[in-house]
C-alpha positions as CSV (number, residue, x, y, z in Angstrom):
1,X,-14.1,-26.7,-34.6
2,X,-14.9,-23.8,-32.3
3,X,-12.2,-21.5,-31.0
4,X,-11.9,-20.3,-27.8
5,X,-11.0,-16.4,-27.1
6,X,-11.9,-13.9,-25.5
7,X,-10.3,-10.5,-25.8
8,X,-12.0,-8.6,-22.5
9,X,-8.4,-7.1,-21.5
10,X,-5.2,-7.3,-23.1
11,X,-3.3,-7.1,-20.0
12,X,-2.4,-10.3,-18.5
13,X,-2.3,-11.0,-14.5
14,X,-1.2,-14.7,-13.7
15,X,-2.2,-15.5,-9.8
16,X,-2.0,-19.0,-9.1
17,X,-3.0,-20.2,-6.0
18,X,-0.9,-23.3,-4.9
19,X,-1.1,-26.1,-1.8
20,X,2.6,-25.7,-2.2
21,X,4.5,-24.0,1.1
22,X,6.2,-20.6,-0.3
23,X,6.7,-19.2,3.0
24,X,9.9,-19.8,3.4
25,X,11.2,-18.0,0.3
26,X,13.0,-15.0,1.4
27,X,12.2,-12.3,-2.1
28,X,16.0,-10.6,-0.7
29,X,17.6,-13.7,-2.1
30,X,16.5,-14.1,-5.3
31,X,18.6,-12.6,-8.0
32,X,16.4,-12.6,-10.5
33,X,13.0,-14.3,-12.1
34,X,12.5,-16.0,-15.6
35,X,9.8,-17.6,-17.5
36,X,10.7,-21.4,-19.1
37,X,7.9,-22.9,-21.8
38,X,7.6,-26.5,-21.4
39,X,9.6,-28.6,-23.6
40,X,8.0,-30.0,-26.5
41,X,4.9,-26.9,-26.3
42,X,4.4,-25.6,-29.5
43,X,4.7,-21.4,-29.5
44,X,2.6,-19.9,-32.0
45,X,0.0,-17.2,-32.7
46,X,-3.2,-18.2,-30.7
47,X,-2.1,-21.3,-29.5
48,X,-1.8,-22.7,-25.6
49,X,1.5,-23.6,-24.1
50,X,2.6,-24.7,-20.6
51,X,5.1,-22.7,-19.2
52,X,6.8,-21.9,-15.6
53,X,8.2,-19.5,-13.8
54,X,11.6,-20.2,-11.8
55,X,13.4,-18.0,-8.8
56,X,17.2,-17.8,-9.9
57,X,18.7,-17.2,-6.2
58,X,21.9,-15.6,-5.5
59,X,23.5,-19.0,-4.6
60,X,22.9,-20.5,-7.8
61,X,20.1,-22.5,-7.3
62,X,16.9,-22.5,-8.8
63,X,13.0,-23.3,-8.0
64,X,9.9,-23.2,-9.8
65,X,7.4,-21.0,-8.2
66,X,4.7,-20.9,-10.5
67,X,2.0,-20.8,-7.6
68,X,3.3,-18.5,-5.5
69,X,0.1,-16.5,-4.4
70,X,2.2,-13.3,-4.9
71,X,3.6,-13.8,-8.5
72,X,2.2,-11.9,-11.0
73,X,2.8,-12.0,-14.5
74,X,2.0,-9.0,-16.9
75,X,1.8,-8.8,-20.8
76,X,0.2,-7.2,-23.4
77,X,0.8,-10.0,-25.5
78,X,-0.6,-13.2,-23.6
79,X,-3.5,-13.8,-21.5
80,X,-4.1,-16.9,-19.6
81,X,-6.4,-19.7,-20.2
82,X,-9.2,-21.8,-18.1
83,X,-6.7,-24.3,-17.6
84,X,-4.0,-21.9,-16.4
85,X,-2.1,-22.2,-19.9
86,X,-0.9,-19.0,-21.6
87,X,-1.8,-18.1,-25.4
88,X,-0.1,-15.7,-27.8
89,X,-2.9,-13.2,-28.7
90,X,-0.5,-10.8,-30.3
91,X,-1.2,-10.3,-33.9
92,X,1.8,-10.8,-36.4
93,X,2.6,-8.3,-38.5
94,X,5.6,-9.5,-39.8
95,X,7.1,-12.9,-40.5
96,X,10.1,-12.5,-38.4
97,X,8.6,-11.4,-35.0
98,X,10.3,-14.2,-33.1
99,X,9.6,-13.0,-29.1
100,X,7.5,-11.5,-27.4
101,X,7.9,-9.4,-23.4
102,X,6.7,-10.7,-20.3
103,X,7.4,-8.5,-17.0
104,X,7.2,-11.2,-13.9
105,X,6.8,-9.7,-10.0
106,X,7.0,-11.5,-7.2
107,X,6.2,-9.4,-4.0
108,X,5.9,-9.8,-0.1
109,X,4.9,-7.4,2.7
110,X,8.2,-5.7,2.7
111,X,10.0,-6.6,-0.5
112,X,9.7,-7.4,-4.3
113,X,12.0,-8.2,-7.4
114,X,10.7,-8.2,-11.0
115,X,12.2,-9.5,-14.1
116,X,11.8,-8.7,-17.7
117,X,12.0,-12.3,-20.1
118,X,11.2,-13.2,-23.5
119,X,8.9,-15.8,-24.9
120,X,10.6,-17.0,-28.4
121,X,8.0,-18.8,-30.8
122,X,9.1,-22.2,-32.1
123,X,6.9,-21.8,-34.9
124,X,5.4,-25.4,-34.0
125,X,2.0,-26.5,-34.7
126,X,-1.4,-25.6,-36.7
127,X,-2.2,-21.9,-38.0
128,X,-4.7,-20.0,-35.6
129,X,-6.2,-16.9,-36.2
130,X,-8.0,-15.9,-33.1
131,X,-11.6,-13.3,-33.8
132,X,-10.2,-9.9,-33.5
133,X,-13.9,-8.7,-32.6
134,X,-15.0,-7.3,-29.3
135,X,-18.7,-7.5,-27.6
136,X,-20.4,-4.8,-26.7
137,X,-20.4,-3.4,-23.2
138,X,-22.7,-4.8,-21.1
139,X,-25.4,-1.4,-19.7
140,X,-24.9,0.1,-16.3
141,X,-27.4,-1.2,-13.7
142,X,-29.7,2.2,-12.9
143,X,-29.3,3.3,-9.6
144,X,-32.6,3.0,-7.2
145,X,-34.6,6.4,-6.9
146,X,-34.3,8.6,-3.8
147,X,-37.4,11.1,-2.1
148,X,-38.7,13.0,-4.9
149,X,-37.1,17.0,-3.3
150,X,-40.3,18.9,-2.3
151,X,-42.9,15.8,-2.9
152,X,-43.9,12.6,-0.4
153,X,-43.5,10.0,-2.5
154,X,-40.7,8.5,-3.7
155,X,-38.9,9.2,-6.9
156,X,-39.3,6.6,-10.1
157,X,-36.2,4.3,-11.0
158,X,-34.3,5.4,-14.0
159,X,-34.4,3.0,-16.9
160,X,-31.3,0.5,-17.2
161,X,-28.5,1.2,-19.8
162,X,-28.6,-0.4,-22.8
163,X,-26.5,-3.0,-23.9
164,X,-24.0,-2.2,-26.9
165,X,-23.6,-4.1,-30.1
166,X,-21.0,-6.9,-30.5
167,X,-18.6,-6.3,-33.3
168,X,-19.3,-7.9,-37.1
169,X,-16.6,-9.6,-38.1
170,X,-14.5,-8.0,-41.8
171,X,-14.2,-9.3,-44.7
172,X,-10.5,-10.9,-45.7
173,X,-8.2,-12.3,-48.6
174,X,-5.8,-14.9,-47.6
175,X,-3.0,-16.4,-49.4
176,X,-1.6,-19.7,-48.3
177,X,1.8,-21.3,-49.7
178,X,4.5,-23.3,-48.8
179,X,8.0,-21.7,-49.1
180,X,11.3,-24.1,-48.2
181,X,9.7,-26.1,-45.0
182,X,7.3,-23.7,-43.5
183,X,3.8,-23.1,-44.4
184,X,2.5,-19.7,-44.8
185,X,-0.6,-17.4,-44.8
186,X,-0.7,-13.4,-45.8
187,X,-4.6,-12.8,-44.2
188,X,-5.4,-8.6,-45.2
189,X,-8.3,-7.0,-43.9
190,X,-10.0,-5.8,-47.1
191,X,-11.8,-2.9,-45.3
192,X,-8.6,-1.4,-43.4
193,X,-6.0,-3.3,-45.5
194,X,-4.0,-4.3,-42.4
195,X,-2.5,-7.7,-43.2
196,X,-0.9,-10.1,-40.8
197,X,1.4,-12.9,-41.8
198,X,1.5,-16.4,-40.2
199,X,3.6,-19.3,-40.6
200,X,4.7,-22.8,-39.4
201,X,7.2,-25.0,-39.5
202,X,4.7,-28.1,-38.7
203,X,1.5,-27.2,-40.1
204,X,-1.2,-29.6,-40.8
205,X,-4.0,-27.2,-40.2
206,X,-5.6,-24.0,-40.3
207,X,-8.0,-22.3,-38.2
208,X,-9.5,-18.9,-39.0
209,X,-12.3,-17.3,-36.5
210,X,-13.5,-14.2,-37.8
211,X,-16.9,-14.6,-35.9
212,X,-19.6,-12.1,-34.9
213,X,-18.7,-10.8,-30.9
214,X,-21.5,-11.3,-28.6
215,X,-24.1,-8.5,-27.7
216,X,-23.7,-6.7,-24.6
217,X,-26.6,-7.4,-22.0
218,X,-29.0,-5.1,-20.6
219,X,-28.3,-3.0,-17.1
220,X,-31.2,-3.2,-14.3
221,X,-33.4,-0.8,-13.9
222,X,-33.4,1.2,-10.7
223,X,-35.6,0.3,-7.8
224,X,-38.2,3.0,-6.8
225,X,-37.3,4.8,-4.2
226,X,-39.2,4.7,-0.9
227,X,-41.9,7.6,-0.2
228,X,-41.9,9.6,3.0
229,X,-43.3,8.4,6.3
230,X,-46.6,9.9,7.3
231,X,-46.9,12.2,10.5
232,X,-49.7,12.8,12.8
233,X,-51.8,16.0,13.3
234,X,-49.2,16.9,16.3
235,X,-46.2,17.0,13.6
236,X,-48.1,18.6,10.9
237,X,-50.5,16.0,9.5
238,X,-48.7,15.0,6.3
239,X,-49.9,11.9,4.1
240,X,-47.4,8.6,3.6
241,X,-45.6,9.2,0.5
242,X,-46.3,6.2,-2.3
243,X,-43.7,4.6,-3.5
244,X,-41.9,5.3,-6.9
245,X,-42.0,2.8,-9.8
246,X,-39.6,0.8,-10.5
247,X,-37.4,1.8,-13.6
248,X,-37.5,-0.2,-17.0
249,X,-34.1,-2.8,-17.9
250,X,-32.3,-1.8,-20.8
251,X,-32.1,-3.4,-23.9
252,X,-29.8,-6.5,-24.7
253,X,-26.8,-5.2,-27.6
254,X,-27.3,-7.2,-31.1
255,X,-24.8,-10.0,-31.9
256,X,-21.9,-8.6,-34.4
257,X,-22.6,-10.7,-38.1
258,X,-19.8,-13.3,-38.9
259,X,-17.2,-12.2,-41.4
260,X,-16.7,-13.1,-45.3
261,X,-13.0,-14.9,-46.4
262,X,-11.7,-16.0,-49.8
263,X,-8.9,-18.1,-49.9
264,X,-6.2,-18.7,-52.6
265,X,-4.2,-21.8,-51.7
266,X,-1.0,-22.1,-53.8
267,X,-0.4,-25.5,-55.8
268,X,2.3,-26.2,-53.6
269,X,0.2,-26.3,-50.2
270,X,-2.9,-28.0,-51.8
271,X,-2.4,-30.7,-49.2
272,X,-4.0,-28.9,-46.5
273,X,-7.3,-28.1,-49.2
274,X,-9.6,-30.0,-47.3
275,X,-7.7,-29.1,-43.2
276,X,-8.8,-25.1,-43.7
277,X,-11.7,-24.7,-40.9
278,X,-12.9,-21.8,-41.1
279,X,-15.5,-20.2,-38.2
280,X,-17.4,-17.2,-38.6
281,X,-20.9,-17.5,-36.9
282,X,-22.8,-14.7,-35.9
283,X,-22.6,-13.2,-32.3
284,X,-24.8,-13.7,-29.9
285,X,-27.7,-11.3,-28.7
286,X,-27.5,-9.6,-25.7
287,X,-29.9,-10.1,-22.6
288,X,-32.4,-7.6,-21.5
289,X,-32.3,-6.0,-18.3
290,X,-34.3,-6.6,-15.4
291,X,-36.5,-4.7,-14.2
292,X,-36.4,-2.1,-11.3
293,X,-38.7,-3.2,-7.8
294,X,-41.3,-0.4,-7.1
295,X,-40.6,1.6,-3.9
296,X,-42.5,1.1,-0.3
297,X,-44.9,3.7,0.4
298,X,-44.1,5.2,3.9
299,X,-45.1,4.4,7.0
300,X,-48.6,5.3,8.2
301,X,-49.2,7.9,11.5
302,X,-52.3,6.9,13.5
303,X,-55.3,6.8,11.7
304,X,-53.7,7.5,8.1
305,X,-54.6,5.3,4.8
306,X,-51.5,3.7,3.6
307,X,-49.6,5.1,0.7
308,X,-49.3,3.0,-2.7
309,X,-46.7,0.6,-3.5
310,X,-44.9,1.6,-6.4
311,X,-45.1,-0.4,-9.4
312,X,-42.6,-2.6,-11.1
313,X,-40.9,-1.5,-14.4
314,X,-40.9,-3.4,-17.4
315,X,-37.9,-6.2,-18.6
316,X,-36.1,-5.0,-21.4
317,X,-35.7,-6.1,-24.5
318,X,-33.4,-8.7,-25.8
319,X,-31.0,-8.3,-29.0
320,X,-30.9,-9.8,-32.3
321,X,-28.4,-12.4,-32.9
322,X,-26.0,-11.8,-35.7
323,X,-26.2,-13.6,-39.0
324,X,-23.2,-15.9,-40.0
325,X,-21.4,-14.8,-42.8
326,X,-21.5,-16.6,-45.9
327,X,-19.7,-19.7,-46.7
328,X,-15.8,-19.3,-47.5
329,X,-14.1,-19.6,-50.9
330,X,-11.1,-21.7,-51.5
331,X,-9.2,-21.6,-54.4
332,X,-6.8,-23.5,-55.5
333,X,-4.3,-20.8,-58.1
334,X,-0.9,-20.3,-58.7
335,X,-0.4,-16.5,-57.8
336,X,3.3,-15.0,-57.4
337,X,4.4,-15.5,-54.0
């Protein structure tokens, strides 16, 4: 099963657009603003939820304004998906962390009111660990040259930043047991020994992503720049300028390699032995940059020859893609919880 993430920004901003008339909501009568998860949604570490956001206004009444085109929601601990759900992307370091902050604005051309709230996890639903890997930086596009300073023709393109490297996924050890009515999993980082600690009160399933991060692409090159127009005998008979060559595109970023995982599942969770999916392909590699256009020549005074076009610059190269990491171990031991 493939898991979607994607960690570009950990700051979320929710703007919904909505058919829905807010125009008549006056911001100076709302009290306050609040944030209620659907009922039944399951809250857990990387997992989607529905959820809405209600005006509380000073006469008591309430209204869900969740498309307001001027709500914005901020966290460092959410982001929202495709289909305008949120998902938990904090990481758990503990097995008490129980809510997480949200900080909701809703402004208008003269007013605003914000709100702090609190998402609490139910604890409902499969185990996710979402790909703490990043991709690499896609390269700057190159500017396009100018006049070359005491020359005619035009100055060559610079040569389009190269992409960065995705991240390889690390090498774990997870532990998986069942303790009372929740299901748990200690997953450490063998290389920095940071371990998180997931749980569930419902769990039929487990999925772990510790996949390669895509390879940043190649910038463009930069466009020659244009040579100097030509002038006549009267202005001082000087030549057209050529124009410069186009500048090369960078190179695509390599694909990060997919990460390594062994597994000890205690006796008393052996049920969920064959329900472990584990997903850690390599990255993908980065495109190459295009390449910069060459540069017009100037323009030709009576009775000049025409200046030369300047020549486009090469397409960069593309990255590697990362190699999946090798097949997980499960097994099955009874180690001291």
């Amino acid at each position: 099963m493939r898991i979607k993430a994607s960690f570009s920004s950990l700051l979320l901003v929710l703007l919904i657009t909505s058919c829905n008339n807010y125009s008549k909501i006056e911001i100076t009568n709302i009290e306050s603003l609040s944030l209620k998860v659907g009922e039944g949604e399951s809250v857990n570490y990387g997992l989607e939820f529905n959820a809405k956001v209600l005006a509380h206004f000073k006469n008591g009444n309430a209204e869900d304004i969740s498309g307001h085109p001027n709500l914005t929601l901020e966290s460092q601990f959410f982001r929202q998906t495709e289909d305008s759900k949120l998902m938990l992307i904090a990481k758990p370091f503990s097995f008490e962390d129980t809510s997480y902050a949200v900080h909701l604005i809703l402004v208008d051309e003269f007013d605003s009111v914000q709100s702090k709230d609190q998402v609490k996890l139910n604890y409902q639903g499969s185990i996710v660990v979402l790909p703490s890997t990043f991709p690499g930086q896609d390269g700057i596009d190159a500017q396009k040259g100018g006049n070359t300073l005491f020359g005619r023709d035009g100055a060559d393109g610079k040569q389009g930043q190269n992409g960065a490297d995705g991240d390889s996924g690390d090498n774990y050890t997870a532990h998986i047991w069942k303790e009372d009515n929740e299901i748990k999993m200690m997953l450490e980082d063998d290389s920095t020994g940071v371990r998180c600690k997931y749980k569930s009160l419902s769990c039929d399933s487990i999925f772990i992503n510790i996949s390669g991060a895509n390879g940043g692409n190649g910038g463009k090159g930069g466009d020659g720049g244009n040579g100097k127009d030509g002038k006549s005998i009267e202005k001082g008979g000087k030549l057209p300028g050529n124009g410069g060559n186009g500048g090369n595109g960078g190179d695509g970023g390599n694909g990060g390699n997919g990460g390594s995982i062994i597994i000890f599942l205690h006796p008393n969770a052996a049920h969920l032995r064959e329900n472990i999916f584990v997903q850690n392909h390599g990255g993908n590699a980065g495109m190459m940059g295009l390449p910069g256009l060459g540069g017009d020549p100037g323009a030709t005074a009576r009775g000049q020859k025409q200046g030369d076009q300047g020549e486009v610059g090469n397409l960069g190269l593309k990255g590697k893609d990362g190699l999946d990491g090798p097949n997980p171990v499960v097994s099955i031991i009874a180690f001291e919880i």
